[in-house]
KEDOLUM-34488 format. One record per residue: residue in one letter; x, y, z of N, C-alpha, C in turn. Coordinates in pm, 1 decimal, padded with zeros to 6 digits. Layout:
residues N
A/X/Y/Z/X/Y/Z/X/Y/Z
...
This chain:
residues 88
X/00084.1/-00117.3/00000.0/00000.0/00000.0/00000.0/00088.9/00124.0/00000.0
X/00034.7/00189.6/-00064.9/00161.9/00311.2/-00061.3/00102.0/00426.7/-00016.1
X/00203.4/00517.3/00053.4/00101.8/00612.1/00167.8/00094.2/00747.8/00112.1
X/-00040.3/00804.0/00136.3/-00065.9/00945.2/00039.1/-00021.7/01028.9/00105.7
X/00050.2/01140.4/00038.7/00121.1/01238.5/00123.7/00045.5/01362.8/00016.0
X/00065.8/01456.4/00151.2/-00054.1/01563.5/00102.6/00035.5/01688.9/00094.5
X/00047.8/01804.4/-00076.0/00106.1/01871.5/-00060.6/00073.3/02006.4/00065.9
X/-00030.5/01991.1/00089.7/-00089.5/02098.7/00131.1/-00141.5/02035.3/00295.0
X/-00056.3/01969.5/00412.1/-00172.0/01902.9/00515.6/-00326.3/01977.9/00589.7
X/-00433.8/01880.1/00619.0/-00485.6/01950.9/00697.3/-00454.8/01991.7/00804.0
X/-00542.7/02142.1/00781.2/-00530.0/02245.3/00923.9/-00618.8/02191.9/01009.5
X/-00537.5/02185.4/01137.9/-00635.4/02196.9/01282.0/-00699.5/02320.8/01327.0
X/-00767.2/02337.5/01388.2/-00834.3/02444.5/01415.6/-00752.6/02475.9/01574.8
X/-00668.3/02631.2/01599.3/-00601.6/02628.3/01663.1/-00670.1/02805.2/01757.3
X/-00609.0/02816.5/01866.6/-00637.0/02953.2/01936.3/-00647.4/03076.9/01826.6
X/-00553.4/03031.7/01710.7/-00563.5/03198.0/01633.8/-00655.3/03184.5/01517.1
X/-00746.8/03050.7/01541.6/-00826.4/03069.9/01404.0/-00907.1/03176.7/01418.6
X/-00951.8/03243.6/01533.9/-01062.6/03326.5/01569.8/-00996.8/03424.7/01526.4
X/-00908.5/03462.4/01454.7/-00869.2/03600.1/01366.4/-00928.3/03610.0/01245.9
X/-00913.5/03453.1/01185.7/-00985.9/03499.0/01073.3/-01152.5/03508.7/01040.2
X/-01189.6/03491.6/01147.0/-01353.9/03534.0/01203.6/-01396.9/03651.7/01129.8
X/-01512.9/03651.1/01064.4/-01604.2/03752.6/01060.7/-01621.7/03841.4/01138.5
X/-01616.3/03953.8/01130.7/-01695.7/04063.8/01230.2/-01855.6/04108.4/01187.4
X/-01906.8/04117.3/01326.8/-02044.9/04160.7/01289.3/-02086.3/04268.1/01379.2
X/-02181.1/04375.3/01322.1/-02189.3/04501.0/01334.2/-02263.0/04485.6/01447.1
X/-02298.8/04678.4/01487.0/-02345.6/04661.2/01637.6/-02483.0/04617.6/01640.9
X/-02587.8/04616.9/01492.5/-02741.5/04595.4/01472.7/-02754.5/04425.2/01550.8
X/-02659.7/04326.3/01452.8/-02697.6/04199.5/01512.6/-02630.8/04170.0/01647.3
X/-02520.2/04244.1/01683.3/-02493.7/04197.9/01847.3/-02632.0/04262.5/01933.7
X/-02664.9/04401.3/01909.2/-02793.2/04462.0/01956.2/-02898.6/04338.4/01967.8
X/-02942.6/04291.8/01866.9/-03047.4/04178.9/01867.3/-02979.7/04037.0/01929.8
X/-02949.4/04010.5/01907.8/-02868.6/03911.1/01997.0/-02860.5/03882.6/02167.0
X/-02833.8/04034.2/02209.8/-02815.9/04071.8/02344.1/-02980.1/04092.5/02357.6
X/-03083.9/04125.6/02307.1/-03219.7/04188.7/02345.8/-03197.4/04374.9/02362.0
X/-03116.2/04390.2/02331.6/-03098.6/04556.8/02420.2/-03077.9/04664.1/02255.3
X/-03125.0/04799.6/02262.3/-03053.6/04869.7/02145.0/-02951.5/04887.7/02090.4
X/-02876.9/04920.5/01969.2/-02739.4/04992.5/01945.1/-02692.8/05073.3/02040.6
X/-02838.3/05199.3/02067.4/-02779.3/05304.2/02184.5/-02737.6/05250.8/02313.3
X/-02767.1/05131.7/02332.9/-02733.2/05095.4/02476.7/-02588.4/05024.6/02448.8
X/-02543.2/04988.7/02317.4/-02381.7/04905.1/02317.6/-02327.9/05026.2/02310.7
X/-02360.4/05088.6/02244.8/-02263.7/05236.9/02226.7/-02221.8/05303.0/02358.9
X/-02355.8/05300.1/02464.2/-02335.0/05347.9/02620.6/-02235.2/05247.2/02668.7
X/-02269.9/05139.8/02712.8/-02170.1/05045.4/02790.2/-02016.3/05085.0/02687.3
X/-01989.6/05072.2/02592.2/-01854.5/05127.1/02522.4/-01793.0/05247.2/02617.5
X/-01928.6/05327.9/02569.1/-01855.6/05462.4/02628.9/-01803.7/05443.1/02789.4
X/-01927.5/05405.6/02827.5/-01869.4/05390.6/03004.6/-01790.8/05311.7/03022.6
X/-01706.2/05203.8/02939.3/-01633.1/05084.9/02950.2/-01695.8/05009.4/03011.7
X/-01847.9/04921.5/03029.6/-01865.0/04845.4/03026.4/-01963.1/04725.6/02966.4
X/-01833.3/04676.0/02844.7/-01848.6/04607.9/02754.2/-01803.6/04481.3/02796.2
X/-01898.3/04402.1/02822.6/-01850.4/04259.9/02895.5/-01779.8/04178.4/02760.7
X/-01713.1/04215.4/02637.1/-01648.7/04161.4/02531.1/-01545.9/04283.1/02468.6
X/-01461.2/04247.3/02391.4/-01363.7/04320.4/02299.9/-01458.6/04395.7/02204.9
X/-01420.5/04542.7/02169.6/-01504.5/04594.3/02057.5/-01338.0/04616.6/01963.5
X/-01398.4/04663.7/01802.1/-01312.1/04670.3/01760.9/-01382.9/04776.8/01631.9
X/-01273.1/04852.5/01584.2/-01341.6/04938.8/01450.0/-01266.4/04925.8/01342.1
X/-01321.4/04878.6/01227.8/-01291.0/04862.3/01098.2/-01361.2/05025.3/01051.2
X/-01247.4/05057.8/00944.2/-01292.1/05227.0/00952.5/-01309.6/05292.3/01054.1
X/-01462.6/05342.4/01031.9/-01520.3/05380.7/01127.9/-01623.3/05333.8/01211.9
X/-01643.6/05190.5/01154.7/-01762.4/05146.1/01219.2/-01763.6/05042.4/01343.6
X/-01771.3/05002.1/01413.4/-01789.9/04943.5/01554.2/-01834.9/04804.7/01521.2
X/-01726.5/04691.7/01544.2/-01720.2/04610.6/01521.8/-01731.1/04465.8/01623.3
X/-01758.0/04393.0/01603.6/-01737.6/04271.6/01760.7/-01703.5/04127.9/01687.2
X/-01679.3/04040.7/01751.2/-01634.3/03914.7/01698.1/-01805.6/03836.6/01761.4
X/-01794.8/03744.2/01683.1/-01955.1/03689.8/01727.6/-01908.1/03570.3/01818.5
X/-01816.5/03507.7/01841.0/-01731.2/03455.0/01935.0/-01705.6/03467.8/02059.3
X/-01678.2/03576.1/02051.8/-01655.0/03677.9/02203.9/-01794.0/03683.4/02253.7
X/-01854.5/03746.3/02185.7/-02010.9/03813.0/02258.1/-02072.9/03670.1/02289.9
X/-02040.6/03537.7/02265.2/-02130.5/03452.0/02282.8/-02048.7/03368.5/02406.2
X/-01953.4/03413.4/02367.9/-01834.0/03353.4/02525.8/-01875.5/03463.9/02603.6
X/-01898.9/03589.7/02624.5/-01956.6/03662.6/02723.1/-02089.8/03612.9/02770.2
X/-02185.4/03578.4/02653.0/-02328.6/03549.6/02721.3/-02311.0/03423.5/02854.3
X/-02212.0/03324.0/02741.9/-02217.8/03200.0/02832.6/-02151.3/03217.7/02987.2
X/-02086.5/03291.1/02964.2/-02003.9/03288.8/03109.7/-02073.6/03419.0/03244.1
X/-02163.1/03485.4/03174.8/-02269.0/03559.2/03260.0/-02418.3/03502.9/03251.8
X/-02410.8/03397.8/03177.6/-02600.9/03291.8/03223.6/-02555.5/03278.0/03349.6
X/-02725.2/03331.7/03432.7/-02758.2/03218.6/03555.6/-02828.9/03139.1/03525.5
X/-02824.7/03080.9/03642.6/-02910.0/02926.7/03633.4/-03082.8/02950.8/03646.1
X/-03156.4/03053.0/03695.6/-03263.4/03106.5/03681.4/-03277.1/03262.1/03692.6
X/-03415.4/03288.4/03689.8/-03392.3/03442.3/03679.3/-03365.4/03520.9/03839.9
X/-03448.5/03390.0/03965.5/-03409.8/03438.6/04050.4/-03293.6/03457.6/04137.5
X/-03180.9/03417.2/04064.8/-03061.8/03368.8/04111.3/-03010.9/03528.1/04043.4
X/-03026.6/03552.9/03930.5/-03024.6/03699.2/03890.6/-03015.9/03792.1/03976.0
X/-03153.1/03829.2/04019.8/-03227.8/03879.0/04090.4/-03171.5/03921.4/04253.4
X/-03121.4/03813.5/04323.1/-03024.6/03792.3/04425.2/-02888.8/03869.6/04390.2
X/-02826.2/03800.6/04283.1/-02675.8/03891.9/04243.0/-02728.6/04024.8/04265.2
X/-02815.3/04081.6/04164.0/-02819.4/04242.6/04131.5/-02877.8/04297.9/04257.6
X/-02956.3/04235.9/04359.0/-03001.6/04280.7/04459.3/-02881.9/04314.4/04553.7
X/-02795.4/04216.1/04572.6/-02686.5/04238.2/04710.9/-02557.0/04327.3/04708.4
């Protein structure tokens, strides 16, 4: 049997593939999150953006990666467990 050698090997998917990621604008992170543009634009301004922003040109950019590694790592387990955090 003779063994196939590949000019080109496959790529693994490694920490820096998330560079070559898409960026997506502030309309679908807005919908995504439930909240307006004007409200990502506020948390920016005040610095608090629980993800990396970034600007191509001029426009306000996010990785859809990030914002979904932010959601996951700020879910509670119900709403009243929420409710408790923001209360104390």
């Amino acid at each position: 049997m003779t063994e196939t050698k590949f000019e080109n090997p496959p790529r693994t998917p490694t920490p820096d593939a998330t560079r070559d990621e898409p960026f997506v604008g502030i309309n679908e992170v807005a919908a995504i999150l439930s909240v307006s543009p004007a409200t990502i634009r506020k948390w920016r301004e005040k610095d608090l953006m629980p993800f990396p922003t970034y600007y191509v040109g001029r426009a306000l950019r996010f990785k859809l990666s990030e914002v979904r590694a932010a959601i996951t790592s700020t879910r509670h387990l119900n709403s009243a467990e929420a409710y408790e955090l923001r209360c104390a």
